[in-house]
C-alpha positions in Angstrom: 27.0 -0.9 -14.6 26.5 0.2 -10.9 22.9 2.5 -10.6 21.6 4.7 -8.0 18.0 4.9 -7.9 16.7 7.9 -5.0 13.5 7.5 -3.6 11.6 5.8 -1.8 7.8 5.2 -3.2 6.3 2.7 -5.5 7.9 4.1 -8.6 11.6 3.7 -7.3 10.6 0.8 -6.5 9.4 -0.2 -10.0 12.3 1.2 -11.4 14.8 -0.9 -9.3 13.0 -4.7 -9.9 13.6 -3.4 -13.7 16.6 -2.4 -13.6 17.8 -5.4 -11.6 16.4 -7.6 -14.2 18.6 -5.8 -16.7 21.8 -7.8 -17.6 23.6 -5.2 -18.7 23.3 -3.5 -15.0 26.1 -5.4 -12.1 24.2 -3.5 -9.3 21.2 -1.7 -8.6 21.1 0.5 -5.3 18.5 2.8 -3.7 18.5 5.5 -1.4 17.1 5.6 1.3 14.5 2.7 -0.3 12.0 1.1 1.7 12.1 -2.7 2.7 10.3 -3.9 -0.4 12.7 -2.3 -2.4 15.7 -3.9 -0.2 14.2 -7.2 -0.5 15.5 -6.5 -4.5 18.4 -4.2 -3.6 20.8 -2.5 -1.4 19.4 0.2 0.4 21.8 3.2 1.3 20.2 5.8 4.1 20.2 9.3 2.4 20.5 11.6 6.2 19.6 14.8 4.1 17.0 13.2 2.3 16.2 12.9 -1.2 15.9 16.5 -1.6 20.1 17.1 -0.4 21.8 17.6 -3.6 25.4 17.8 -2.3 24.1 14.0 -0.1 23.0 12.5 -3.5 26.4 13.4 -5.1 28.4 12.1 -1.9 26.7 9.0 -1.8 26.8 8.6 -5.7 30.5 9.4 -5.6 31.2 7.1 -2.5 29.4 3.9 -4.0 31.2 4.8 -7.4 27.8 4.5 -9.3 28.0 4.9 -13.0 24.6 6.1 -13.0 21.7 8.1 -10.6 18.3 7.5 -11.5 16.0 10.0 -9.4 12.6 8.9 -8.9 10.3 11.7 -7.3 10.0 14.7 -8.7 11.0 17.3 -5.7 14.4 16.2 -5.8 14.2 17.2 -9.6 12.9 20.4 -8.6 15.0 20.8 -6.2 18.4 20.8 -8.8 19.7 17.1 -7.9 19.7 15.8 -11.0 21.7 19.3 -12.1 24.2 18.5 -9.2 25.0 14.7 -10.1 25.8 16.4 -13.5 27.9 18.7 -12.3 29.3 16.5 -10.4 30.2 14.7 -13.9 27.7 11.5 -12.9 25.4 10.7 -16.0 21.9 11.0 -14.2 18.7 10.2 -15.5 16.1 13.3 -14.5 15.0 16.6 -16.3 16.9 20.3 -15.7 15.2 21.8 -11.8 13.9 24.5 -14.7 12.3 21.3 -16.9 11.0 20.0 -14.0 9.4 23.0 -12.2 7.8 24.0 -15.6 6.5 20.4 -15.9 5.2 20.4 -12.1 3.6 24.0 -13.2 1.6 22.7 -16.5 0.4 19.5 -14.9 -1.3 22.0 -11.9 -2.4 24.4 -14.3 -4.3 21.6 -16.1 -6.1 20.8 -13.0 -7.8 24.8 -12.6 -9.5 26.5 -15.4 -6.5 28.6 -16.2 -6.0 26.6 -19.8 -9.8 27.2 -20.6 -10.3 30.7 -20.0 -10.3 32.9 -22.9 -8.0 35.3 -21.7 -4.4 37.2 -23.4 -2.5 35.4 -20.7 -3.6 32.1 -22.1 -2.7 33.6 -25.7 -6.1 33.7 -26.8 -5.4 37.0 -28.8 -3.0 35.3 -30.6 -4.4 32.8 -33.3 -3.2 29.5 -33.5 -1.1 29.8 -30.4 -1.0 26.7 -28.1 -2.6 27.2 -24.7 0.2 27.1 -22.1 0.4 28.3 -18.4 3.3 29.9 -18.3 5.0 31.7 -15.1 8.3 32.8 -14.5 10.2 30.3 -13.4 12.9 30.6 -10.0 9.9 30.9 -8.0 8.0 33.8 -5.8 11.4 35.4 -4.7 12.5 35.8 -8.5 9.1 37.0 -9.8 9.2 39.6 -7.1 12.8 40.7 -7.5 12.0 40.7 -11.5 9.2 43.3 -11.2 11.1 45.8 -8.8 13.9 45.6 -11.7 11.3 46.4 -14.4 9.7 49.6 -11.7 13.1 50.6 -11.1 13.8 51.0 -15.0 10.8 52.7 -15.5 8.7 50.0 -16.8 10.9 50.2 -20.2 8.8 48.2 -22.4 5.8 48.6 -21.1 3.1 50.8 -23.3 0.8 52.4 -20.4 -2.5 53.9 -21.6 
């Protein structure tokens, strides 16, 4: 098995000395790496980045990999690991949606968002885990979402 590990940090790096000690795995390569991680694999440069889904899926496609591993999690947000799929590449890496919601919770839990004893946080509802939980796609989609809902007339919305 030929594997594609993207990144570049200490955790792409841990991930490649394991998965070179795997016998089942003929080839471990990283891209763009760094040169500890070169001194236990190939290194391939990445020009876009690791954040250039259609460069991940060229490079994957041009080495013939049988598998991408993405390490860092802004390529994840970014939709790689959705483009390798699509690209029919079995990849190893959450949804951009899974990821961006995962990103989300793990700030939240750092502000006193999950704490405050408020309906957003569900604490009218009994029993109901505390979760922050915002529409996903980003500014641009929250915003283009409300103007929808004000342009049907707030349709199921109760004002009083």
């Amino acid at each position: 098995m030929k594997v594609l590990v993207v990144g570049s940090g200490a955790r792409e790096h841990a991930l490649v000395r394991s998965l070179s000690l795997d016998p089942s795995v003929d080839a471990v390569i990283a891209a763009p790496g760094n040169p500890g991680i070169e001194a236990v694999a190939r290194c391939e440069p990445l020009p876009g980045g690791v954040n250039d889904a259609a460069g991940v899926v060229g490079l994957a496609v041009s080495l013939g990999v049988d598998l991408v591993v993405i390490g860092p999690e802004a390529p994840l947000v970014a939709g790689v690991a959705d483009a390798v799929r699509d690209a029919g590449i079995p990849c190893f890496g959450p949804s951009a949606e899974a990821a961006w919601m995962a990103h989300v919770q793990a700030m939240a839990e750092q502000t006193v968002f999950l704490s405050c004893n408020s309906w957003y946080m569900g604490a009218n509802v009994p029993g109901k885990p505390r979760l922050f939980m915002p529409l996903t796609g980003g500014f641009p989609a929250y915003v283009e979402r409300c103007a929808q809902v004000a342009t049907n007339g707030y349709e199921g919305f109760r004002v009083s």
